[in-house]
MIBADREN-352847 format. One record per residue (C-alpha): x, y, z; residue in three letters. Coordinates in steps of 0.2 Angstrom, whole numbers, padded with zeros to 4 digits, m for minus. Example, Ala and Ser with C-alpha at 12.3 -4.5 7.8 and 13.67 -1.06 7.14 Angstrom:
% MIBADREN-352847
+-------+-------+-------+------+
!  east ! north !    up ! rest !
+-------+-------+-------+------+
!  0062 ! m0022 !  0039 !  ALA !
!  0068 ! m0005 !  0036 !  SER !
+-------+-------+-------+------+
% end
This chain:
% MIBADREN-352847
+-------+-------+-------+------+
!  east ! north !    up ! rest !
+-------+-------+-------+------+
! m0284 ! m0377 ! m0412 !  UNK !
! m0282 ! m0361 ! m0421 !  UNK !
! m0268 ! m0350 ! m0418 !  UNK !
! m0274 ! m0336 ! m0427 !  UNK !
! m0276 ! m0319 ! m0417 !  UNK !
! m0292 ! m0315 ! m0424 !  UNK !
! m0300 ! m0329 ! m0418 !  UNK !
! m0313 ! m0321 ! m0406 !  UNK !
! m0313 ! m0340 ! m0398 !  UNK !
! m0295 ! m0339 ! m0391 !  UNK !
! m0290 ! m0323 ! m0379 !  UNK !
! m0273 ! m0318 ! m0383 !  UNK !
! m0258 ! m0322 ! m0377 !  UNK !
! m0249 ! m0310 ! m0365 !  UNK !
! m0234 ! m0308 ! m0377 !  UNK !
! m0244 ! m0305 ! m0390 !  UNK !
! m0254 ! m0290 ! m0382 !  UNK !
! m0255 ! m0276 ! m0392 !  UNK !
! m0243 ! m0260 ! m0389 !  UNK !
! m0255 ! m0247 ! m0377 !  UNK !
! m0265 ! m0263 ! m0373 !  UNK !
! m0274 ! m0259 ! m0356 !  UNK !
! m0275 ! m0276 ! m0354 !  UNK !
! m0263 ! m0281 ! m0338 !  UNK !
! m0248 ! m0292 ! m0338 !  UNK !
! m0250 ! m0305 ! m0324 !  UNK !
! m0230 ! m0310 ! m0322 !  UNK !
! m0229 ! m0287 ! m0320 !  UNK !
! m0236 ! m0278 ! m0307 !  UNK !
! m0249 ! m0266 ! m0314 !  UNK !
! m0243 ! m0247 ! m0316 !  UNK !
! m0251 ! m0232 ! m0312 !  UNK !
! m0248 ! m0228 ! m0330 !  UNK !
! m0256 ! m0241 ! m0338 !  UNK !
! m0271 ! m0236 ! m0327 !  UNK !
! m0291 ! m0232 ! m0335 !  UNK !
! m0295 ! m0223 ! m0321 !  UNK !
! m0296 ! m0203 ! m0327 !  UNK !
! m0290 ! m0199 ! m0309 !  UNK !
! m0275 ! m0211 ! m0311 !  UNK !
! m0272 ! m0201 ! m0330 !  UNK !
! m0274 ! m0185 ! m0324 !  UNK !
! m0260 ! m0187 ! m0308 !  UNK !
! m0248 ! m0193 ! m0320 !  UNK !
! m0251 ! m0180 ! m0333 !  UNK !
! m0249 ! m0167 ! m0320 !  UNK !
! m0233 ! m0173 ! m0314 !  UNK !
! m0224 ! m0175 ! m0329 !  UNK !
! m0228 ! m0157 ! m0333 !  UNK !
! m0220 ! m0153 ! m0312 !  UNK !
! m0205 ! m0162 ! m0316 !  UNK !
! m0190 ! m0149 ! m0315 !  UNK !
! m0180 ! m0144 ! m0331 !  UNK !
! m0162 ! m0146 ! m0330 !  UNK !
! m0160 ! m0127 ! m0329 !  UNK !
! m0171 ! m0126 ! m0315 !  UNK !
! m0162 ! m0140 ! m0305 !  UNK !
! m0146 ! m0130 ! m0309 !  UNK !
! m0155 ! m0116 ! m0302 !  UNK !
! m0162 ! m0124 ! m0287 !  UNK !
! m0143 ! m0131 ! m0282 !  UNK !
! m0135 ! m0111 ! m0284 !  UNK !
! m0146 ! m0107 ! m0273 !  UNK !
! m0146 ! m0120 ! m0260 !  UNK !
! m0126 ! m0116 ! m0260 !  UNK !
! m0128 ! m0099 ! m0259 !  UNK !
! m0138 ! m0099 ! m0243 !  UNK !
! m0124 ! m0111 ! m0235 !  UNK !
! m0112 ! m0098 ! m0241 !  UNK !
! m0121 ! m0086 ! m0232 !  UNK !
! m0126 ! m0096 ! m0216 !  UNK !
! m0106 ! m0101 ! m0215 !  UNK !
! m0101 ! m0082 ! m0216 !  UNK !
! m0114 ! m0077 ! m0203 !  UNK !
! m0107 ! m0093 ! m0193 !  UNK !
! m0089 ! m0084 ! m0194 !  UNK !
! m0096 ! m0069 ! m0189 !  UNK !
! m0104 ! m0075 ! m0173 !  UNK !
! m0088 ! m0087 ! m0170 !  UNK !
! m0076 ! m0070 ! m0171 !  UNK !
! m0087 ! m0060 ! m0161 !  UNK !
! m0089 ! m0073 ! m0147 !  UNK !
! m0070 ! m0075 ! m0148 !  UNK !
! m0068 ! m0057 ! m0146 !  UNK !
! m0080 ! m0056 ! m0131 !  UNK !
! m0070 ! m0072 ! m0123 !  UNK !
! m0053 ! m0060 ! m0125 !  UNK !
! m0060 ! m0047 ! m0118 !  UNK !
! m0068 ! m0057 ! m0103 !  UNK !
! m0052 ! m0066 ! m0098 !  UNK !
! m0044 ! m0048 ! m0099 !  UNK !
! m0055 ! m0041 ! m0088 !  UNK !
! m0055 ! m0056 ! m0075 !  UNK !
! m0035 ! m0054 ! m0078 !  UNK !
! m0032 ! m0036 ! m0073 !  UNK !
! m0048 ! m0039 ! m0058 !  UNK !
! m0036 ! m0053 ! m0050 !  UNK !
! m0020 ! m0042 ! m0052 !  UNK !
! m0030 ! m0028 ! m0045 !  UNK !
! m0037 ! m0035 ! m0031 !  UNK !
! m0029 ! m0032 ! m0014 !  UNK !
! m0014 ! m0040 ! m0008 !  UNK !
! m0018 ! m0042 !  0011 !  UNK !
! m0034 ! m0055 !  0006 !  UNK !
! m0021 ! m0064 ! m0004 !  UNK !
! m0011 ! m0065 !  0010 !  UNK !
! m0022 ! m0070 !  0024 !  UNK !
! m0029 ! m0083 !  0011 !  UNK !
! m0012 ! m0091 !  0012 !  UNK !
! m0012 ! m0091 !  0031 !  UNK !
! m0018 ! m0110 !  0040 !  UNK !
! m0032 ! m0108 !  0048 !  UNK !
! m0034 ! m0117 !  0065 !  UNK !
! m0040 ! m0135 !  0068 !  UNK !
! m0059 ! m0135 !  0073 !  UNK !
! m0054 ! m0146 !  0087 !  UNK !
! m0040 ! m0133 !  0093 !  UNK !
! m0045 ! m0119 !  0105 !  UNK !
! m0037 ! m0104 !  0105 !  UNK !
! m0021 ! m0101 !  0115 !  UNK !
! m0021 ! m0086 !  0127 !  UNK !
! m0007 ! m0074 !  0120 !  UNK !
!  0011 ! m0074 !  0126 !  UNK !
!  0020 ! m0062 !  0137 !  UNK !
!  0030 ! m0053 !  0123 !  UNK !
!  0051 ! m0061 !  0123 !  UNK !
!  0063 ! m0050 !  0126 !  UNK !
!  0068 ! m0052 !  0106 !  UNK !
!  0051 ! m0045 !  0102 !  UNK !
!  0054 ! m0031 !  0116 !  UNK !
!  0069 ! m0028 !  0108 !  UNK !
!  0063 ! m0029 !  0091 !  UNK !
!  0050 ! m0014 !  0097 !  UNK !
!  0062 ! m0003 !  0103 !  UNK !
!  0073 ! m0003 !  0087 !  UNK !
!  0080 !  0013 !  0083 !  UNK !
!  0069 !  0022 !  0068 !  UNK !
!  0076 !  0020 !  0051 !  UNK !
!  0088 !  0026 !  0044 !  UNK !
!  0097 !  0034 !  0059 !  UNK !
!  0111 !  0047 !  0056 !  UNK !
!  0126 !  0038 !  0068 !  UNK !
!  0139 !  0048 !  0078 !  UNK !
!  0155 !  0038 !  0074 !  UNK !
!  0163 !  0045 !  0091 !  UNK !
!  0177 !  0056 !  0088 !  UNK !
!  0166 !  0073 !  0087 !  UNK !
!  0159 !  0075 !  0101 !  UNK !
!  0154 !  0094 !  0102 !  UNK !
!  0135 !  0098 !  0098 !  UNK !
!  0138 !  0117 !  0100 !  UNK !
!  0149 !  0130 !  0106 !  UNK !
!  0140 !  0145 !  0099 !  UNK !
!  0153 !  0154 !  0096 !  UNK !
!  0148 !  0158 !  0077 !  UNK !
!  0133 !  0166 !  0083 !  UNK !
!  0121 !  0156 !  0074 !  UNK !
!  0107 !  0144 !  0079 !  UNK !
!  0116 !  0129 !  0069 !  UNK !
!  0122 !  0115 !  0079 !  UNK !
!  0140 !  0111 !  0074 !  UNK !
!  0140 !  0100 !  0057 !  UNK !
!  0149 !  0086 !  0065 !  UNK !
!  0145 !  0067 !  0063 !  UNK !
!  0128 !  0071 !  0053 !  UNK !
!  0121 !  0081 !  0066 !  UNK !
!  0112 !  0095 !  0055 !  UNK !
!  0098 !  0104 !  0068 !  UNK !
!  0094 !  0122 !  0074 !  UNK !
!  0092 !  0130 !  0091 !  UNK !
!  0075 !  0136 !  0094 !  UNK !
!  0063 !  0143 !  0106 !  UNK !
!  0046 !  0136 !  0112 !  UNK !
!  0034 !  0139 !  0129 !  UNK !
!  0014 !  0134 !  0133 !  UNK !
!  0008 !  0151 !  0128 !  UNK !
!  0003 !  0159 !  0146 !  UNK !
!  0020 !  0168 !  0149 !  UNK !
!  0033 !  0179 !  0140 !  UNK !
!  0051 !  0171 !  0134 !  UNK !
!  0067 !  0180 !  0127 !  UNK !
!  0073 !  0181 !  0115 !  UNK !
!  0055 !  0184 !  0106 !  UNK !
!  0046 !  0166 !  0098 !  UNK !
!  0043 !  0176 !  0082 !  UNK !
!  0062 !  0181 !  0076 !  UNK !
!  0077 !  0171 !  0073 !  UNK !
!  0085 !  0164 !  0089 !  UNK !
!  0100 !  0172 !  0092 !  UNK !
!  0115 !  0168 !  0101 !  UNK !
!  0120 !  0181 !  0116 !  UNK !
!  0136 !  0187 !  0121 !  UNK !
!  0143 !  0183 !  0136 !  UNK !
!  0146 !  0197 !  0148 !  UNK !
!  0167 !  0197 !  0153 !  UNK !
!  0166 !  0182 !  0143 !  UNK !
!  0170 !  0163 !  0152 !  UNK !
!  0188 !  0160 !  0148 !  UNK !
!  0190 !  0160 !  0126 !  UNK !
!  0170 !  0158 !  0126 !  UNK !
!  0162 !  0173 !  0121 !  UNK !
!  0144 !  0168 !  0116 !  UNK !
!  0132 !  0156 !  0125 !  UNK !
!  0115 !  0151 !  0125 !  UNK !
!  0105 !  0160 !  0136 !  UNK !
!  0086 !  0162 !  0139 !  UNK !
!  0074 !  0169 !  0151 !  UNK !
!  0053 !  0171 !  0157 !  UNK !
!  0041 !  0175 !  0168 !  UNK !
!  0030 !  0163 !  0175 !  UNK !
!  0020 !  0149 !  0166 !  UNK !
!  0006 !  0139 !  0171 !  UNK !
!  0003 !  0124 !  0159 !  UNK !
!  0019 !  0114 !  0156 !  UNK !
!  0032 !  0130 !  0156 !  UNK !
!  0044 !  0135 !  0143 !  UNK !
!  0061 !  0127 !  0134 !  UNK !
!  0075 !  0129 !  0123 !  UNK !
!  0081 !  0113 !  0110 !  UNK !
!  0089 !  0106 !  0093 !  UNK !
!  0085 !  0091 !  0084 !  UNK !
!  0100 !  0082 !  0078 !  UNK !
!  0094 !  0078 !  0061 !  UNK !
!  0076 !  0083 !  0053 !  UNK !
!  0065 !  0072 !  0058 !  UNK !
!  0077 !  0055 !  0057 !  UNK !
!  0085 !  0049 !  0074 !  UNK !
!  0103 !  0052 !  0078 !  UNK !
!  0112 !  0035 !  0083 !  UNK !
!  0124 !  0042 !  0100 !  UNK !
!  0127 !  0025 !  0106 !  UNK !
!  0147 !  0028 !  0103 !  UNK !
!  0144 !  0039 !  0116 !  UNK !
!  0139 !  0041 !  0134 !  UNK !
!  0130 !  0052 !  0139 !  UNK !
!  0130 !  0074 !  0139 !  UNK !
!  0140 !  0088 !  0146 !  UNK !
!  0138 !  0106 !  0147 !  UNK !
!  0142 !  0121 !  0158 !  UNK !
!  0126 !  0129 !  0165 !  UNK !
!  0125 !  0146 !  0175 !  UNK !
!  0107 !  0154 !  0181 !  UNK !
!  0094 !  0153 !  0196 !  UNK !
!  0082 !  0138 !  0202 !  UNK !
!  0084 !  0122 !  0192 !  UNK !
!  0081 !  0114 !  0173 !  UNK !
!  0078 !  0098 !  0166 !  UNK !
!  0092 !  0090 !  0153 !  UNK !
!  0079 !  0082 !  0140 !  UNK !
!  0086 !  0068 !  0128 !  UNK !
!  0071 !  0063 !  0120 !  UNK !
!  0067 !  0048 !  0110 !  UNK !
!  0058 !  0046 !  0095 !  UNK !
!  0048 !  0034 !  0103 !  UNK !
!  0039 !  0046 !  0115 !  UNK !
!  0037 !  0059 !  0103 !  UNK !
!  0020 !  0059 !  0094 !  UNK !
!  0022 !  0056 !  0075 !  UNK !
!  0017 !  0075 !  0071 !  UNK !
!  0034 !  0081 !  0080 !  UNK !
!  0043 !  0069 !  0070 !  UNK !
!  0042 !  0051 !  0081 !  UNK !
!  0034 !  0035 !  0082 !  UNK !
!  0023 !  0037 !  0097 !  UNK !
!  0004 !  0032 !  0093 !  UNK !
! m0005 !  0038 !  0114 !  UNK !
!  0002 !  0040 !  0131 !  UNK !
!  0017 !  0053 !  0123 !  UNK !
!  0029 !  0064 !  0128 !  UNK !
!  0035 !  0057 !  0146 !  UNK !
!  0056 !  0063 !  0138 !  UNK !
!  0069 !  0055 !  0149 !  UNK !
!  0077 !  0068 !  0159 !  UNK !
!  0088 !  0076 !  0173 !  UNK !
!  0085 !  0087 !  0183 !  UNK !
!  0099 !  0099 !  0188 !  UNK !
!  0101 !  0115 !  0200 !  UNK !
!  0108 !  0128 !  0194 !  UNK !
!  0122 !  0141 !  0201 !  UNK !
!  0125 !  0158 !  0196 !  UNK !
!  0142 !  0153 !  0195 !  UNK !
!  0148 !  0143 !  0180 !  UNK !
!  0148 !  0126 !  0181 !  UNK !
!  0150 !  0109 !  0170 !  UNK !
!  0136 !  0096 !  0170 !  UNK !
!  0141 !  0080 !  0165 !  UNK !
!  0127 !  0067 !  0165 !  UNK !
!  0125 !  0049 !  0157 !  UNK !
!  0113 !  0041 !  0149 !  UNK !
!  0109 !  0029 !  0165 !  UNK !
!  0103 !  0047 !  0173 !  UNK !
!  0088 !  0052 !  0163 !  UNK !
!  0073 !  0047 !  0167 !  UNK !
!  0055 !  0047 !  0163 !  UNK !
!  0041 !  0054 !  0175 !  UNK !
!  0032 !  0040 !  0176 !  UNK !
!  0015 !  0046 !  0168 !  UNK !
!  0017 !  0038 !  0149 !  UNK !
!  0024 !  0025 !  0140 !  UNK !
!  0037 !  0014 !  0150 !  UNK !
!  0051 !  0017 !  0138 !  UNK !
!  0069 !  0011 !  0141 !  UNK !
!  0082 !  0022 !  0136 !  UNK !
!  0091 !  0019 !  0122 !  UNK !
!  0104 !  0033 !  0115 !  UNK !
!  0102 !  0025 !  0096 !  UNK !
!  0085 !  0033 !  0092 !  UNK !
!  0088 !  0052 !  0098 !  UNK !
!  0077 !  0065 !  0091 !  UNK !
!  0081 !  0083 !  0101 !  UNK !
!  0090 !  0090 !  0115 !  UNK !
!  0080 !  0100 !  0127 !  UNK !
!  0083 !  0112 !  0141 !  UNK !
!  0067 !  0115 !  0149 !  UNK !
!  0058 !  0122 !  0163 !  UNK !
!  0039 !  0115 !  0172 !  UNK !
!  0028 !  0129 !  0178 !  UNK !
!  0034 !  0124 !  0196 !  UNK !
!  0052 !  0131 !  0189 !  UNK !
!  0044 !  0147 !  0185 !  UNK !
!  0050 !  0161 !  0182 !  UNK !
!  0068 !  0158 !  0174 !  UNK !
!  0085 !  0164 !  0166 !  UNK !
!  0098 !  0150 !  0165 !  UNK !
!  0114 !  0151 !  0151 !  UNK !
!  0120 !  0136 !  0142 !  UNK !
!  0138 !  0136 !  0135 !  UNK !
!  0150 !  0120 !  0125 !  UNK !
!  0137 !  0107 !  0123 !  UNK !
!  0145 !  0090 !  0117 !  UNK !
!  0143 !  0073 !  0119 !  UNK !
!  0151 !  0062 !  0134 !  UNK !
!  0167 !  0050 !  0126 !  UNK !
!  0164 !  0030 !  0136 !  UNK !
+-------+-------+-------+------+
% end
């Protein structure tokens, strides 16, 4: 057999194909390439001519990396701002809790009752918690005991003696439907005593006509709106000359509404007091502190000389008219 190429009897051999031969290779897959088909020709023409240069791919890479620059900067941005907003929340929430009242605090940290728990009825108040309410208001200005005199007028002034802490002025008050001397409206003055009572040359006196709501009075406070502690002593003495009677008020901060310098909320102003009849001869009045008394029509109030607000000499309309002299005012020793 002939093994000459030319030899139109014998195909070739696939070796011996000629280069560009679009004869296929049965031991290769065809390829697109080697294709007859204009269609197949024309695809791969097109994308060899698509296929990106190597400055274009260069291109194409600066720019993907720019846009992740710029997506990671805008990233940052949003990150900060949120960061900023979470600051300023948790400062707000911060300053809200500090701000918020202290009595919800506090009665979140009281124990509520047990469901099963029925509510006790309340308690008849100890005699501790008694006492605790009639403490004496703080701070009190203390009498230590050793000067006992309030006021012997005798320098003519309306001061009480600056003795112990005791740092009030005499003054003058009535109800408004009578007339008083000495006059509401000027200084209250001190007046001398007519032939004098011993080495006392000046005394206390006032005088009215009648009154028809709760009368008239004459008083000191101890110390400006602070109680005077007079526990160290026992009681209060005084000489007295005039006609009818008076009453010897020790009041307590505790029955004197808060506007007159007290503690009292409702029911005010029943004083503990003594009623004494007067002479128009001088005479000493020495009462304790177990002799005043309230009327009854207030606050039951126990007497307590540690929480002193004034000292009154007072008459009711009932005592109307009036003209009484008070003289050495001092405080009882034990």
């Amino acid at each position: 057999m002939s093994s000459d190429p030319s030899d139109p009897g014998q195909p070739p051999r696939p070796s011996q194909a000629p280069r560009g031969s679009l004869i296929p290779n049965p031991s290769q897959p065809p390829r697109l390439s080697q294709s007859a088909a204009p269609d197949a020709r024309e695809l791969i023409h097109a994308a060899r001519h698509e296929v990106p240069s190597a400055a274009a791919r260069e291109a194409s890479i600066e720019g993907v990396l720019l846009r992740y620059r710029r997506h990671r900067r805008a990233w940052w941005h949003v990150a900060a701002a949120t960061a900023g907003a979470g600051v300023g929340l948790a400062a707000f929430v911060a300053l809200w809790v500090r701000e918020r009242p202290t009595h919800e605090t506090e009665l979140a940290r009281e124990p509520s009752a047990a469901p099963s728990q029925s509510a006790a009825p309340p308690l008849a108040p100890s005699a501790s918690a008694r006492a605790a309410e009639l403490e004496p208001c703080t701070p009190a200005m203390r009498g230590a005991g050793t000067e006992p005199l309030i006021d012997d007028f005798e320098d003519n002034d309306a001061r009480l003696a600056p003795l112990e802490h005791r740092a009030g002025f005499w003054n003058a008050s009535n109800d408004n439907t009578g007339t008083q001397k000495p006059s509401l409206l000027g200084p209250f003055a001190m007046t001398r005593i007519p032939g004098g009572r011993g080495t006392s040359q000046f005394a206390l006196h006032t005088s009215g006509g009648k009154f028809t709501k709760w009368g008239a009075l004459v008083a000191a406070d101890f110390s400006a709106r602070r109680c005077y502690d007079a526990s160290a002593y026992g009681g209060i003495a005084f000489f007295a000359r005039g006609r009818g009677s008076l009453n010897v008020v020790a009041k307590m901060t505790q029955v004197a509404p808060e506007e007159y310098g007290g503690s009292c909320k409702h029911d005010c102003f029943d004083n503990h007091r003594k009623a004494i009849v007067l002479s128009n001869r001088w005479q000493e009045q020495r009462l304790t502190w177990a002799e005043f008394q309230q009327r009854g029509f207030g606050q039951v109030i126990p007497f307590d000389p540690r929480s002193l607000l004034s000292l009154e000499f007072s008459v009711g309309p009932e005592q109307t008219p009036f003209d009484f002299w008070i003289d050495d005012v001092r405080f009882l020793p034990r």
